[in-house]
Steps between C-alpha positions, in 0.01 A plus 500: 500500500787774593714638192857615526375843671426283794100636461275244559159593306271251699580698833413841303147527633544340803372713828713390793836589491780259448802430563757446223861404489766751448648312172267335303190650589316172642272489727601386818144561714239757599517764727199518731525875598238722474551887456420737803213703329349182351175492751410879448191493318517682196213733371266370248569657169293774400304330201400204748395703795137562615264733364430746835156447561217755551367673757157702405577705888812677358325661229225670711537852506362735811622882329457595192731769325261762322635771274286867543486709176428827493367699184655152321855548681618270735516680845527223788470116568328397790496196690109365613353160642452245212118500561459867482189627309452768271437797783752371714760532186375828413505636878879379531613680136351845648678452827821447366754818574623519128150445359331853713688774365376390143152496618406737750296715391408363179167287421545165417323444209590116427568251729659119443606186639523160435501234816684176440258268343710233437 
């Protein structure tokens, strides 16, 4: 089986190490030694790893982010309970400190607002 290289091909794919002689490249017997990281558990390769699963709680919202426009120009974004209504959207807009100087005074002539639906 060996060549003049000493290489013996049958022992190629062999997994446990062996022991060969320093001239002819024989085998003389296998060493039984084991190397010190072999019983770490290595992680699971990314194309056969689980799927996370899903969890309908972590996409509940409670606050909503609402943008306020004034005269079609956006003027503040304000934060509200996910089951406000319509007047309770409205009342928060007109309290809002960056909203008042751009209506005080003024009559508002059109009014809207869109709860989440969904």
């Amino acid at each position: 089986m060996g060549n003049e290289t000493g290489f013996c091909a049958a022992r190629v794919f062999d997994s446990a190490p062996t022991l060969r002689a320093a001239s002819r490249g024989r085998v003389v017997g296998k060493l039984n030694i084991q190397h010190p990281t072999s019983n770490i558990q290595r992680p699971t390769a990314l194309a056969y790893a689980h799927w996370p699963k899903h969890d309908p709680a972590l996409l509940v919202e409670d606050t909503l982010e609402i943008p306020v426009q004034v005269n079609g120009k956006l003027r503040d974004v304000i934060t509200v309970p996910a089951n406000a209504d319509n007047t309770m959207l409205e009342a928060a807009a007109k309290a809002s400190d960056k909203v008042k100087p751009f209506i005080e005074g003024k009559t508002i002539r059109k009014s809207s607002s869109c709860p989440k639906s969904w």
